[in-house]
N, C-alpha and C positions, 0 to 999 in steps of 0.2 A: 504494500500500500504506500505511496507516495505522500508528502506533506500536505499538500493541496487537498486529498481527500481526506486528510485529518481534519481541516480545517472546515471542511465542508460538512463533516460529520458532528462537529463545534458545534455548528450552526444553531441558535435558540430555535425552538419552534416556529416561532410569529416570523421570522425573518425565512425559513425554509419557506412559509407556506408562501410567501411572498414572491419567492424566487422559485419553488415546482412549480408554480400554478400556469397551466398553460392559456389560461385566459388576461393573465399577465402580459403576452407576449405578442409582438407583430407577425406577421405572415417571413420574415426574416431572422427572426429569431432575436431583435430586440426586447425590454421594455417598453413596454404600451403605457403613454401617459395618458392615453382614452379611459384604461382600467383599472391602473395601479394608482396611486395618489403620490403626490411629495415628498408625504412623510414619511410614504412605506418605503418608499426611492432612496428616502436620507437613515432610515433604520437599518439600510444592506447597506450604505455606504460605510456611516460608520461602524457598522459590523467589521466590514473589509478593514478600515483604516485603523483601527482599534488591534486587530488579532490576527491578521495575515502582514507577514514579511515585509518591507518596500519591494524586494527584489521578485517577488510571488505575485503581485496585487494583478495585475496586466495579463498575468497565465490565468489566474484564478477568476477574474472577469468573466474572460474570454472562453473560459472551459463550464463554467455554472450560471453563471448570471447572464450577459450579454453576446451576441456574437461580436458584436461592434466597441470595442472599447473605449473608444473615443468621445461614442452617443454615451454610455453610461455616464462618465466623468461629467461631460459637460449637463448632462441633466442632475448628475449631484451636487454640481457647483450651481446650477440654479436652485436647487430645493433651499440648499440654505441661504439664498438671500430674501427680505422682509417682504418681498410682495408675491411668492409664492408659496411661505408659509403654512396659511392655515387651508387651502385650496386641497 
């Protein structure tokens, strides 16, 4: 078993169901901010930034959460600014 799926086995509950849930996700295999909200967006982020690696984060994305690394990041750094807050 590899790090990554250590980490993913971590995972609290609420933040799993966040990240299996296939109604979460676009026809490409993003996060869907049609389904998922901000917060559930900014609860996997700082899950990732909190308990996976620096050197990990961008495999670990890329293999359980998002295909698109880039999309995830940038819709994390929106969750946490004041006017997509409580949405």
């Amino acid at each position: 078993m590899n790090d990554l799926q250590k980490y993913y086995d971590a995972m609290p509950k609420g933040v799993a169901q966040t990240v299996n849930s296939r109604w979460n996700r676009t026809l490409n295999g993003n996060i869907s901010m049609q389904n998922c909200s901000y917060s559930n967006l900014k609860r996997v982020g700082r899950y990732i930034n909190n308990n996976v690696p620096m050197k990990d984060r961008d495999a670990f994305v890329k293999n359980y959460v998002s295909n698109s690394v880039s999309d995830f990041w940038n819709k994390y750094r929106k969750s946490q600014t004041y006017a997509y807050r409580w949405k």
